[in-house]
C-alpha positions as CSV (number, residue, x, y, z in Angstrom):
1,X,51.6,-23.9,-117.0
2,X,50.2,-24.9,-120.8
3,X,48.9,-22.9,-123.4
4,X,47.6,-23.1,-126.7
5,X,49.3,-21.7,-130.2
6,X,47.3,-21.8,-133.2
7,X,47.5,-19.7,-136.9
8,X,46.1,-19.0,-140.3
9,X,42.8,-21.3,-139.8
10,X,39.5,-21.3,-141.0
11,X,40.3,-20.7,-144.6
12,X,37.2,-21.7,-145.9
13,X,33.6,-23.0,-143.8
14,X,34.5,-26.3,-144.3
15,X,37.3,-25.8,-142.2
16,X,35.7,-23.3,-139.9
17,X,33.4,-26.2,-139.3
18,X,36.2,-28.6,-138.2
19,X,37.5,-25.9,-136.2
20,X,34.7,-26.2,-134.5
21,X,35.3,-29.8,-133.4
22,X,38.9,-29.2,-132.3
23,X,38.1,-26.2,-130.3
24,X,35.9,-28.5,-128.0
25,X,38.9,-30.9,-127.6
26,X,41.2,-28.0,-126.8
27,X,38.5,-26.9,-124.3
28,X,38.7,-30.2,-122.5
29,X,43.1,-29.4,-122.1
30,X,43.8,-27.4,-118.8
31,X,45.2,-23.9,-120.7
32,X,46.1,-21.1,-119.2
33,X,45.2,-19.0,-122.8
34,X,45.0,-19.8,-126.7
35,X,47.1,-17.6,-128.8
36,X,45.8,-17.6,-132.2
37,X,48.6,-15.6,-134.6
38,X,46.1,-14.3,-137.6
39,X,45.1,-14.9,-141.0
40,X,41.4,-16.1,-140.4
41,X,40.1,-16.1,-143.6
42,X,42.0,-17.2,-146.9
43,X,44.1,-14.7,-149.4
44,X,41.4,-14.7,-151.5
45,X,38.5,-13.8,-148.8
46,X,36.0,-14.2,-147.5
47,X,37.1,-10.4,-146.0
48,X,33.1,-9.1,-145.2
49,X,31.2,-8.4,-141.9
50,X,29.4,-11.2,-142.2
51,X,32.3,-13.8,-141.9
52,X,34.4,-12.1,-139.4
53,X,31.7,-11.9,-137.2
54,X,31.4,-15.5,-136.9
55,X,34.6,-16.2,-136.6
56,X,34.5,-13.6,-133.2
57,X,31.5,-15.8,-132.3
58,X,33.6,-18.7,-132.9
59,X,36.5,-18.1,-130.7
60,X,34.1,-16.7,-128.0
61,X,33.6,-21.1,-127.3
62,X,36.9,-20.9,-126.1
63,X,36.8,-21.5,-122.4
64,X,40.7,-20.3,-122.0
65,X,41.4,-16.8,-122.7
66,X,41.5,-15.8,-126.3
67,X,44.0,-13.7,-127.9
68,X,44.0,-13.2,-131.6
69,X,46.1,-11.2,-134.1
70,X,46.1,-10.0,-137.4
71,X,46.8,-11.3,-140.5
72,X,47.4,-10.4,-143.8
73,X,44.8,-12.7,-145.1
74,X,41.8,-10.4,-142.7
75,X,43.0,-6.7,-144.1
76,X,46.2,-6.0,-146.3
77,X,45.5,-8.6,-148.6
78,X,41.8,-8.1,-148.7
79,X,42.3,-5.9,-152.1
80,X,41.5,-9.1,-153.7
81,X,37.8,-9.4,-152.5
82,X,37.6,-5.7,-153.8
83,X,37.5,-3.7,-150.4
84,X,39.7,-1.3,-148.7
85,X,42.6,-3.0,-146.4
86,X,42.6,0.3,-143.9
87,X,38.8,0.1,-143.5
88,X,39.7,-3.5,-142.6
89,X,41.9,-3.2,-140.7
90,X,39.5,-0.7,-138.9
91,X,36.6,-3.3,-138.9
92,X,39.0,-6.2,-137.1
93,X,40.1,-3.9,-134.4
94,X,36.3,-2.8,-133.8
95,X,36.0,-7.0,-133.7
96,X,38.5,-8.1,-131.6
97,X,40.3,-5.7,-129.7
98,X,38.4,-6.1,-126.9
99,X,39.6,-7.2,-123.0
100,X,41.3,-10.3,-122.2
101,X,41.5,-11.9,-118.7
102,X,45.2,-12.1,-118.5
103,X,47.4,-11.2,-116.0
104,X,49.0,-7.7,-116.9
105,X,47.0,-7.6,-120.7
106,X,47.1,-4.2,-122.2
107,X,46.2,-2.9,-125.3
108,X,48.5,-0.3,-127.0
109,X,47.0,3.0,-126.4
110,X,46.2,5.1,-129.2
111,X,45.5,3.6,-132.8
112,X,47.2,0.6,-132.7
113,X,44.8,-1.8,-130.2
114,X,46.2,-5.1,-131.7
115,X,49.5,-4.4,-130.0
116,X,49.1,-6.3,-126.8
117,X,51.1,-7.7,-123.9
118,X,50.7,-9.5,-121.2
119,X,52.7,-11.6,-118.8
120,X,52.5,-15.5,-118.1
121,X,55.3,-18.3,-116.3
122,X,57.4,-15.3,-116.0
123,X,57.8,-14.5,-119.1
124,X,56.8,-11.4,-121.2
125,X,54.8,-12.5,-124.3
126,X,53.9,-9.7,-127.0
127,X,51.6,-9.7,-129.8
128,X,52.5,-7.5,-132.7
129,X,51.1,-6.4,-136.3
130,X,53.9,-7.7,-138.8
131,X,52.1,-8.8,-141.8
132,X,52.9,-11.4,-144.5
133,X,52.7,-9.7,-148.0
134,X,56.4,-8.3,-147.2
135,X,55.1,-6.3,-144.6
136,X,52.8,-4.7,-146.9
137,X,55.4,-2.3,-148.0
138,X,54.4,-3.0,-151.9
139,X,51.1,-2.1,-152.1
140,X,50.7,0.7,-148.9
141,X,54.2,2.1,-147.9
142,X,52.8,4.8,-146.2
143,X,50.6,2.6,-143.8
144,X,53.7,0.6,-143.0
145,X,55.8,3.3,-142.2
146,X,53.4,4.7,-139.9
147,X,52.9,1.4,-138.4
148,X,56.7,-0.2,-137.8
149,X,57.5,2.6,-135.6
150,X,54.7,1.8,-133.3
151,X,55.8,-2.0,-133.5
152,X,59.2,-1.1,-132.3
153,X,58.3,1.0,-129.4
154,X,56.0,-1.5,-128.2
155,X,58.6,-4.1,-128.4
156,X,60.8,-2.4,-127.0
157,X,58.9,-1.8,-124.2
158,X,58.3,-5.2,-123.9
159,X,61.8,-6.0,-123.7
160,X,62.4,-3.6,-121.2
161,X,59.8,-5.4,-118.4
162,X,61.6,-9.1,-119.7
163,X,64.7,-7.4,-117.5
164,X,65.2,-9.7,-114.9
165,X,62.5,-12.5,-116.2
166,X,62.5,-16.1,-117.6
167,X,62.1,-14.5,-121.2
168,X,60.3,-12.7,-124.1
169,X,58.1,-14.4,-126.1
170,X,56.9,-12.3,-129.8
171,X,54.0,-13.2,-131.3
172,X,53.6,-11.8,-135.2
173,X,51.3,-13.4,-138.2
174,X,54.0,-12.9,-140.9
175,X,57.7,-15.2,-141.2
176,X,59.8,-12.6,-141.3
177,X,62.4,-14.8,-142.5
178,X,61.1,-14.9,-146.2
179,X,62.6,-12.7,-149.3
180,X,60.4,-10.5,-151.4
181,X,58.7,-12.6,-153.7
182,X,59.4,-10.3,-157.0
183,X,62.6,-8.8,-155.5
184,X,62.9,-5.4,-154.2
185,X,62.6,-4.2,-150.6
186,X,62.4,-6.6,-147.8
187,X,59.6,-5.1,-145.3
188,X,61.3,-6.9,-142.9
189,X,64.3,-5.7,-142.8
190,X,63.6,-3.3,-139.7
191,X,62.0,-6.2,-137.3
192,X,64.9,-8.6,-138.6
193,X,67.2,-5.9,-136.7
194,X,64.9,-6.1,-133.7
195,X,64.9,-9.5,-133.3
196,X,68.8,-9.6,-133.9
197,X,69.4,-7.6,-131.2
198,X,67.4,-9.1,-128.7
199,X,68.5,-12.4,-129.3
200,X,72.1,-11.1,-128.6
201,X,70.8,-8.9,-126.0
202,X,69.3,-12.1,-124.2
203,X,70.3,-15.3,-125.7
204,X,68.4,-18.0,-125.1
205,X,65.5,-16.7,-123.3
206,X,63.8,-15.0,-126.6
207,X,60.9,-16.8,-128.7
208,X,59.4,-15.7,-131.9
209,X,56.0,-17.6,-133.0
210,X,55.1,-16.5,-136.0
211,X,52.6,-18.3,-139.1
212,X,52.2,-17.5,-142.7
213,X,53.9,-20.0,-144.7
214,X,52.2,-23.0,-142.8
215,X,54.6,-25.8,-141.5
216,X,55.5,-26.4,-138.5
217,X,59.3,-25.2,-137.7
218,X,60.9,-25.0,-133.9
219,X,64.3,-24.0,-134.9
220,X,67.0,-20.9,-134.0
221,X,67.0,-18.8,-137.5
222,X,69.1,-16.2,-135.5
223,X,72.2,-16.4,-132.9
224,X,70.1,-16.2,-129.3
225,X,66.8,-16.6,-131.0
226,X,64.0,-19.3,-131.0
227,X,61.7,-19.7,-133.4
228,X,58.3,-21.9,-133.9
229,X,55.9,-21.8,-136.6
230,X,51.9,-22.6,-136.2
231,X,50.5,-24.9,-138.3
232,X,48.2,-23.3,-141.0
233,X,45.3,-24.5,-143.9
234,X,45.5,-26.6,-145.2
235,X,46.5,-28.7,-141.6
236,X,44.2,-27.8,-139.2
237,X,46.3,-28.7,-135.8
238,X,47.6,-26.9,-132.8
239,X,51.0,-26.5,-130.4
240,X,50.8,-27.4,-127.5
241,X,53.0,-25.5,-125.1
242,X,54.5,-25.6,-121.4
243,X,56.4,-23.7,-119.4
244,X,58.1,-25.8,-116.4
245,X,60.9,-24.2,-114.4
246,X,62.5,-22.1,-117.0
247,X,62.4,-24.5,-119.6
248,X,59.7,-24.1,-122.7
249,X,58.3,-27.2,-124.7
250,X,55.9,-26.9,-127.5
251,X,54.2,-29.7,-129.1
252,X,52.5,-30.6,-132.3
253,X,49.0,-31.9,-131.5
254,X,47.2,-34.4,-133.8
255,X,44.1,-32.8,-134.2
């Protein structure tokens, strides 16, 4: 089985128009789905209507199923183009929390559609909002702390149905692994525990993809824990991935 990881790309339409070219070579690779981890628009915009709908229409060419996440780039950090980040974040899940033919895809119920699971190659994979931006704990507190606690119950449900499987795989937009740029809280700090305890919980069979800071990484930045990083602007390439027996590879493409 091979799928398709992919993050923070188009940045600008010059890119989005060379996304256009690799998506048509990724169409011609046998994938069972294309995971796509967020940030589809730069930190400094474009954050309107106009733009996010053609990027839906964009990723609608993809002949493998399509599932794409938030970033911090399409709502928390949209401030900077002068609009509201909640009323973003409203307008993305009206976008793209639609249906996905995968087997066992579910949406969480309630407010929080981006949280989705699904399970492939007998694994569990899991796609969560954890934003760059620290999280957004500077600038909106009180949307984070409604939010983590909805993150962690759908991961640990996750975790739960990855009893007795090949693994977990966790999908997020932000690197957890980064400090607080000016000091201060680390938004993190809660998901770090997470991850820390299922990588002891199930060492070796736990993989965190995750974007935001843009270079590719396939390393273990915690005891039990696997860890890859997409590729993001301004490289516009994808990963490769396959599952074979219980063993996972993931490699760097060259477009």
């Amino acid at each position: 089985m091979a799928f398709a990881l992919m993050g923070d790309v188009p940045y600008s339409q010059a890119q989005a128009n060379l996304l256009d070219d690799m998506i048509e070579r990724m169409n011609a690779k046998p994938l069972e789905f294309v995971v796509h981890v967020g940030d589809i628009t730069s930190g400094r915009g474009p954050c309107g209507n106009e733009w996010m709908e053609a990027r839906k229409k964009q990723f609608e060419r993809f002949k493998a199923p399509f599932v794409l996440l938030p970033g911090d780039n399409d709502w928390t950090d949209c401030h900077r183009s002068g609009m509201d980040p909640r009323e973003r974040l409203d307008n993305w899940r009206r976008l793209f929390c639609v249906p996905v033919a995968l087997d066992a895809f579910v949406r969480q119920k309630g407010r929080y559609c981006e949280h989705v699971r699904w399970i492939a190659g007998n694994r569990v994979f899991v796609g969560l909002n954890v934003q760059g931006s620290n999280n957004n704990l500077n600038r909106d507190p009180s949307e984070m702390g409604e939010r983590m606690p909805e993150v962690f119950a759908w991961l640990d449900q996750a975790a739960k149905l990855a009893e007795g499987r090949d693994g977990l795989v966790v999908l997020m937009q932000a690197n957890p692994f980064l400090k607080p740029r000016f000091g201060g809280a680390n938004g993190f700090d809660g998901i770090l525990a997470k991850l820390r305890e299922l990588g002891r919980a199930m060492p070796g069979r736990v993989l965190l993809v995750n974007g935001d800071t843009h270079e590719y990484r396939n390393d273990e930045p915690l005891p039990g824990l696997r860890r890859v990083e997409v590729y993001g602007w301004p490289h516009l390439r994808w990963l490769h991935a396959t599952l074979q027996d219980k063993a996972l590879a993931v490699e760097p493409m060259l477009e």
